[in-house]
C-alpha positions, 0 to 999 in steps of 0.5 A: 137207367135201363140198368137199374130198372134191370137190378130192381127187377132182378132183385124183386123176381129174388126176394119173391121166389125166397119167399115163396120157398119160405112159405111152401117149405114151412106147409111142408114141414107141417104136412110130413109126419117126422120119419122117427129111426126105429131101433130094432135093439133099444137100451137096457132098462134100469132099476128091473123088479121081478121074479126073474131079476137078480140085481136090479139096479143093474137089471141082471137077469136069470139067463133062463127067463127074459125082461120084456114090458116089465114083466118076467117070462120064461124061456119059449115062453109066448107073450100070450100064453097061446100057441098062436103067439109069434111073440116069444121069449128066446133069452139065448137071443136077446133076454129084453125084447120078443123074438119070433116064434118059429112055429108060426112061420111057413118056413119051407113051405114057403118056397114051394110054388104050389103052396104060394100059389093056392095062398095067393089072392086073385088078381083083381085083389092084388090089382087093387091093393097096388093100386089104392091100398088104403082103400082096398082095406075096406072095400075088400074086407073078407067078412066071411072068413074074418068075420068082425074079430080083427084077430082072424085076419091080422095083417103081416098073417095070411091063413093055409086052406089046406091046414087052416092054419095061420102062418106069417106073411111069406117073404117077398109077400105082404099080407093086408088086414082083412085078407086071408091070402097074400099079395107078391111084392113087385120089383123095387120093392122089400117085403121082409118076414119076422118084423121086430117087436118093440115098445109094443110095435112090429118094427119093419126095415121099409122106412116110410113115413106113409108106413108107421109101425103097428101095435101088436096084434093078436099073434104078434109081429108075423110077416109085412102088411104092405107093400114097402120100397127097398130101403135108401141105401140098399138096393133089392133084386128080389122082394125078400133080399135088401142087399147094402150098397158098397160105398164108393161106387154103387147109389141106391135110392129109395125103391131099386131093385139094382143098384145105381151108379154114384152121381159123378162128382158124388161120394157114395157111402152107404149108398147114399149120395153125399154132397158136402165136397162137391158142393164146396167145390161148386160154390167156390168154382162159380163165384171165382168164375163170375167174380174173375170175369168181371176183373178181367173185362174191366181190368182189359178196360182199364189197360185199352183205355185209361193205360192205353197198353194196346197202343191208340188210333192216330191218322197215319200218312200214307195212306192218309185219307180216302178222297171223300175227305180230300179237297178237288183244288183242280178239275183233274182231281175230279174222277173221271166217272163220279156219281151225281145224285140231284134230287127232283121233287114233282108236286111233293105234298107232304103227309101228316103235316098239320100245316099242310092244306092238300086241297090248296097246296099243288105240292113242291116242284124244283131240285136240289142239286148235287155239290151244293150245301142247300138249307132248309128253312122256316118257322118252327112246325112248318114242316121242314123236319117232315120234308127231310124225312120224306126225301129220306124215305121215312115219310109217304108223300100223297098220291100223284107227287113223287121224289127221286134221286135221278130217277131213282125212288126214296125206298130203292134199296140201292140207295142205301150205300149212297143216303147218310141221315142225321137225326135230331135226337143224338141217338147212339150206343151209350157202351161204346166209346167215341172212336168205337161209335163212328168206327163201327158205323163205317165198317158196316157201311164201306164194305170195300174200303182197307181197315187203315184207311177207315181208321184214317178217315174217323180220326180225321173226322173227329180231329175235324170235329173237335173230338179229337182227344176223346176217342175213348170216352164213352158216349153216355159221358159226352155232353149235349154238344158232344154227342150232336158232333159224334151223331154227325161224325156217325154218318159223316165218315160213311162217305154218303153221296147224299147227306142229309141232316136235321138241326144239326148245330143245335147245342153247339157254340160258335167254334164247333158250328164253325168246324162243322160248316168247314166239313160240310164245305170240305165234302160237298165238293170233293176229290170224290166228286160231288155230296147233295147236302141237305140241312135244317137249320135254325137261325144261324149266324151271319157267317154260317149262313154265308156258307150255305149255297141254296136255301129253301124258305117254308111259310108258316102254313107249310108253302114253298115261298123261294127255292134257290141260290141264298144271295137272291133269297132276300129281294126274291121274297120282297116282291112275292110276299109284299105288294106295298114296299112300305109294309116290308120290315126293317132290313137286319145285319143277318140277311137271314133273320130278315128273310125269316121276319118277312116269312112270318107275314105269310099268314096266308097260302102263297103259290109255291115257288117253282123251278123247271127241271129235268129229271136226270139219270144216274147209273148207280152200283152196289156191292156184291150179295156175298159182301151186302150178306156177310160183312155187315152181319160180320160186324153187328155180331163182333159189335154186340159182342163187346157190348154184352160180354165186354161192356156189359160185364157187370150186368152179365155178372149180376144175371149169372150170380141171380140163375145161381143163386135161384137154383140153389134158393129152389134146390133148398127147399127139396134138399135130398127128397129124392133119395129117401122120398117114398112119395113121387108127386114131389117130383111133379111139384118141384118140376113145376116149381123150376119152370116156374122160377127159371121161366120168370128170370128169363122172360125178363133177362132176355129182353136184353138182347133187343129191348136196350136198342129198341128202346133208345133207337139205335136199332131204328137209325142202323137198319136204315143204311147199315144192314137187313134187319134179318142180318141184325136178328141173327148175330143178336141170336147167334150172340145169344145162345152162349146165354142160353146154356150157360143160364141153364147150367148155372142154375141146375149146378147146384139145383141138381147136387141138392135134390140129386135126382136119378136122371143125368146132369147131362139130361136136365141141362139139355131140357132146361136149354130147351126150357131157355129156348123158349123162354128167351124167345118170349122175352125178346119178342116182348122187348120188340113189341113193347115200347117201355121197359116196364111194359115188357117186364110185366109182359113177360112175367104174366106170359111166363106165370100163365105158361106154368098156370095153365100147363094142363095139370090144374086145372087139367087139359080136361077141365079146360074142355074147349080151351085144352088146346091152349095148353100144348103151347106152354112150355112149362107143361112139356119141360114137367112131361119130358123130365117126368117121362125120363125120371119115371123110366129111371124109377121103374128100371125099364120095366111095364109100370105094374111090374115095379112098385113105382109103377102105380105112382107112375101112372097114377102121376101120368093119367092125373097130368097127361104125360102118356100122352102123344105130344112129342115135348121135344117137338113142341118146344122146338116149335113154339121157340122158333115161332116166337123168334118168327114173330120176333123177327117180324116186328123188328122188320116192321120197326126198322127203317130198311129201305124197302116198299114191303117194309115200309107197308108192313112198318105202317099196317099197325098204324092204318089198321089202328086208324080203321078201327078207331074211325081217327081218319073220319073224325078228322076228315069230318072235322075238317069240314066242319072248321075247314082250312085256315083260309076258309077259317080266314074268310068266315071271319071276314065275312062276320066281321062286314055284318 
């Protein structure tokens, strides 16, 4: 069930995130403008007609004159007739499109400090343009010496003070439309001179779709009018060099002013990083590795359990049996020094029992012996179950009563290595076999005892049982009955000095309730000394009830009727029940099903029966903190990790091929827009998208880990004897962390080869691990607190969508004014700053942001998120996985069933706190006084009826 509640959900968060991607690329494709390859040199043109022309159909031309726009121009000759044309015809160079004319260069002048510097703008006009170009064109439009014709202040021109001449924008400079004085390019960038003329636009190198090429102007095509990034595949280490990147070792993305060493794995040529190869190689390398674990885990399976190659478990003689399990035929078999724990109950009034009236009933006082099978009995919902429980410690008895084994209280933590408890359900791990179940169950708890002799002891058990043939057969395959046996054999083979259990023979027949009985008789008494076994039963057989020592018979109303020796039983509850003789019921062949018929009379209180007793004492030893610490945790790490990475093989398979597949679903839609992008906000877009989508999966994934085991209980019945619930967190994490990289890793390595970001795989793994952190913290502390699968699913996913939503990029940490604070505990919003903050540092080289051409975008990016901010990302996630795990760890103390006082308090304060503010302990109260007690009720009847 937990399985396909875990691939439906799996396979939903899949086909949501393709759609999304769907959809957000489809908006992108609509939002870019298609980045057309500009030709410098375009074919030759067919079918001339001119003075020029020679042959047309071939378009010869007279080696003196030049073909451009249909038109016949002599050598030198400019496209304006004017000396101030740039455009012009030079046939020895190319007879069909202009070349630039070199009188409207600066030439030489150029590279004279002074001249560059008197045709520099200021700096608040540079600042300006770096800043927002678009808008600078307007709000700093030089009308006094432009005027209103365009043609004065052409942009790629700038004009000598000096000579009040107009040259072509310098190399390494740019010269926006409405300036006079030019603008040096910044490092990253390329501001190349004598642009192309072609098809009526001066074509430029920077291939940017924010940059498309412009008509000609009055002069031409002179210098660059912007600021252009060095083109992807060169690299520019000054603004008027572009210098081509050598294939094999160098990468040069968009804006570098050096260039970058290729991507390992990458083949570079041109200076681009192609992927082809390593892609293939990636696919085929992680499907045979997922695909090959599964194969082996259950090929392993197949071997260990069908083919049974690595041999099966068999009693072995010697050393044969502990003495648990060993019959005391003579009294020199008894140890000399055995532990005796009788139970004493003192005005025993139970709690949270319907039945039970606290105002009539004095409570329970007797004892329950040591070396006796005692029974506990009575009619349904008369609170037998609820005593079992508070003699185990899981209920509170009411003030002024007590229990205590010896004189030990239920909730001393010593007497967890001496109390079994079976429960009703048959609660119990579904990936583990039969021999594995009852196994794991006494290595946990039998800290001193040799592996043989533990083996011994659970074939035994299960030999007695009735299981003997089923040692590897999972338990989610069993049948009712088996399961009830394999739920005693669990706490059975555990070697309890008090064993109790509730209705252990529901679902058996005859023979397995036989078998069952004849173990109990076998232990109660044996070469180990004597077992205090305490048992609610239903109508059992004549023979089974035979077999029961002492009984204690439990009225309807939740009264104490016979404490005693079963023999007695029947003659005893005759006189306390009946004051006429002819009024008793017919004896039965089962004495029992006459003592139950005549309980059903006590439609009223009955004084409890009471038995003197004195409370014994018993010394009792435990072992050593070093073997109380190490050998249980030992042993839930070993557990679990054949339950994941052996059992749960498929499952493991399924969520590795969903990270996978994920990561390349989220590459696809950003395929190679790092490399040729001129637009940095597609970084922070396609950071939030991965925290997003790996966010999401993982806040479901991880619920794993303890949901599966809070959900079906088992987490509750082993914390009661087997281990410290801190013992149980930490194997389960230390399990966890392999999930917690290979995750991230499985995700990023294809994520990583499709977008090809400038950062190492190194990196992004290491903060993507720092994402899974967190991530799985919020998992499992969902999986804790929610009692349904469905419930923490849901929870988890809004925690994670909420964490990216409210990030504090929109709205922004500003906007949120008073709530900005919530904002430092998402996750998503420090992954997006710490992988921001190391990108960006790669994209300006090292260099003070307004030295490179990255640079306005990188603190434009950072002033609109907040990533120069003084939070500490590292930090912060470190933080906030810890303290979720804090508070997972709290909850799974509070839902346990260690044997403590503090745990107990803390196990019932949501409860009590519940019930304070809800007033349910008043209006029950209230409701009591308005009814009253059965008694009362009983009275008021009779009172109504005399009238």
């Amino acid at each position: 069930m937990c399985t396909k509640r875990i691939s439906s959900s799996l396979l939903l968060c899949i086909l949501l995130f393709v759609q999304l991607g769907v959809s957000f690329s489809s908006n992108l494709a609509k939002s870019v403008p298609t980045n057309s390859i500009v030709r410098s040199s375009p074919a030759t043109p067919l079918n001339c007609s001119g003075s020029c022309v020679i042959n047309g159909p071939a378009c010869v031309i007279d080696s003196n004159f030049c073909y451009i726009e249909e038109q016949c121009y002599k050598a030198n000759q400019t496209r304006l007739n004017s000396s101030l044309s740039c455009l012009q015809c030079q046939p020895k160079a190319d007879q069909f499109n202009w070349r630039f004319n070199s009188e409207c260069s600066a030439a030489e002048k150029c590279g004279n400090l002074i001249f560059r510097g008197k045709n520099t703008c200021s700096l608040d006009t540079i600042q300006a343009f770096y800043t927002k170009p678009t808008d600078s064109t307007f709000t700093l439009y030089n009308f006094q010496e432009c005027s209103r014709d365009r043609s004065q202040c052409q942009e790629g021109f700038f004009v000598s003070l000096e000579e009040r001449k107009t040259y072509a924008c310098c190399p390494g400079y740019f010269c926006p439309e409405g300036q006079i004085c030019m603008i040096p390019c910044r490092q990253g960038g390329y501001c190349p001179t004598e642009l192309s003329a072609t098809n009526g636009t001066c074509r430029t190198p920077v291939n940017c779709p924010e940059n498309l090429p412009k008509q000609y102007g009055a002069f031409g095509c002179g210098g660059s009018s912007f600021e252009g990034f060095c083109p992807n595949g060169t690299y520019c280490p000054t603004p008027e060099n572009s210098i081509k990147c050598k294939n094999g070792t160098e990468f040069c993305p968009t804006g570098v002013a050096k260039p970058l060493s290729c991507p390992t794995g990458f083949v570079c040529l041109q200076g681009r990083a192609r992927r082809q190869r390593i892609i293939t190689i990636v696919l085929i390398v992680v499907i045979l590795i997922i695909i090959g674990l599964a194969i082996c885990a259950k090929v392993f399976e197949w071997m260990s359990f069908t083919k049974r190659w690595f041999g099966e478990h068999t009693l072995v003689d010697p050393p044969g049996v502990s003495n648990y399990f060993r019959k005391a035929t003579q009294p020199n078999d008894r140890p000399q020094k055995y532990i005796e724990l009788h139970i004493h109950l003192d005005k025993a009034r139970l709690r949270n029992v319907t039945r039970f009236d606290p105002e009539r009933n004095e409570g329970f006082t007797g004892r329950i012996a040591a070396g006796k099978l005692t029974a506990l009995m009575g009619g349904s919902g008369c609170g037998k179950s609820s005593l079992l429980e508070t003699i185990h410690g899981r209920r509170q008895l009411r003030p002024d009563g007590s229990i205590t084994f010896a004189h030990h209280q239920p909730l001393s933590n010593i007497l967890t290595d001496y109390i079994g408890y079976v429960p009703q359900a048959d609660i119990m791990h579904n990936d583990l076999t039969v021999f594995e179940t009852v196994y794991y169950s006494a290595r946990a708890r039998r800290l001193n005892e040799s592996k043989k002799t533990l083996i011994n002891d659970v074939c035994f058990v299960l030999d007695r049982l009735g299981l003997g043939r089923m040692h590897n057969n999972f338990t989610r395959t069993l049948s009712g009955g088996q399961r009830k046996r394999v739920n005693v054999a669990i706490e059975v083979v555990a070697c309890p000095k008090v064993l109790l259990l509730d209705e252990p023979t529901s679902g058996l027949d005859t023979v397995s309730c036989d078998d069952l009985f004849d173990l109990l008789q076998l232990i109660k008494f044996s070469a180990a000394g004597p077992v205090t076994i305490i048992t609610v039963i239903h109508q059992p057989s004549h023979e089974l009830f035979e077999k029961i020592d002492e009984i204690f018979f439990l009225t309807p109303l939740c009264c104490l009727a016979y404490q005693g020796p079963r023999p007695h039983a029947k003659t005893f509850l005759k006189r306390k029940i009946f004051s006429d003789p002819e009024s008793i019921p017919p004896a039965r062949h089962n004495d029992c099903d006459t003592c139950f018929i005549m309980l059903t009379n006590a439609t009223d209180h009955v004084d409890n029966h009471q038995i003197d007793d004195e409370i014994t004492t018993q010394i009792l030893t435990t072992y050593t903190w070093q073997q109380r610490a190490w050998y249980p945790f030992y042993y839930v790490l070993r557990r679990s990790i054949r339950q994941i990475y052996l059992r749960g093989i498929v499952a493991e398979a399924a969520y590795m091929f969903a990270y996978f597949l994920l990561g390349t679903c989220v590459g696809f839609l950003f395929e190679n827009k790092f490399q040729a992008t001129c637009d940095m906000s597609k970084l922070t877009t396609i950071y939030f998208l991965i925290t997003l989508s790996f966010g999401i999966l993982t806040c479901i994934s991880s619920q794993r880990l303890f949901g599966v085991e809070i959900i079906d209980q088992t987490y509750e019945r082993e914390s009661r004897n087997y281990y410290h619930p801190f013992q149980y967190w930490l194997a389960k994490s230390l399990v966890d962390i392999f999930r917690m990289i290979v995750y991230p890793l499985l995700f990023l390595c294809m994520l990583y080869i499709e977008i090809v970001p400038r950062g190492s795989f190194s990196f992004y793994l290491r903060v993507m691990i720092f994402c899974s952190f967190v991530c799985t913290g919020i998992g499992q502390l969902v999986s804790v607190v929610f009692n349904r699968t469905e419930y923490a699913y849901l929870a988890g996913t809004i925690i994670a969508l909420l964490s990216c939503l409210l990030s504090g990029f929109s709205p922004t940490k500003e906007e949120l004014k008073q709530g900005g604070f919530i904002v430092v505990l998402s996750f998503s919003r420090h992954v997006q700053s710490l992988l921001f903050r190391h990108e960006s540092k790669l994209y300006v080289e090292d260099l003070e942001s307004k030295n490179h051409i990255w640079g306005t975008s990188v603190e434009g990016i950072n002033k609109m998120f907040d990533f120069n901010n003084n939070e500490n990302p590292n930090f912060w996630l470190i933080f906030i996985g810890i303290l979720l795990r804090i508070i997972t760890f709290v909850f799974l103390y509070g839902k346990s069933e260690y044997r403590s006082k503090a745990r107990f308090y803390v196990t019932n304060l949501l409860p009590n706190m519940k019930s304070l503010f809800t007033g349910e302990s008043c209006r029950k109260s209230l409701s009591k006084q308005q009814t009253g007690s059965p008694y009362s009720q009983s009275m008021k009847t009779q009172l109504g009826s005399s009238f």
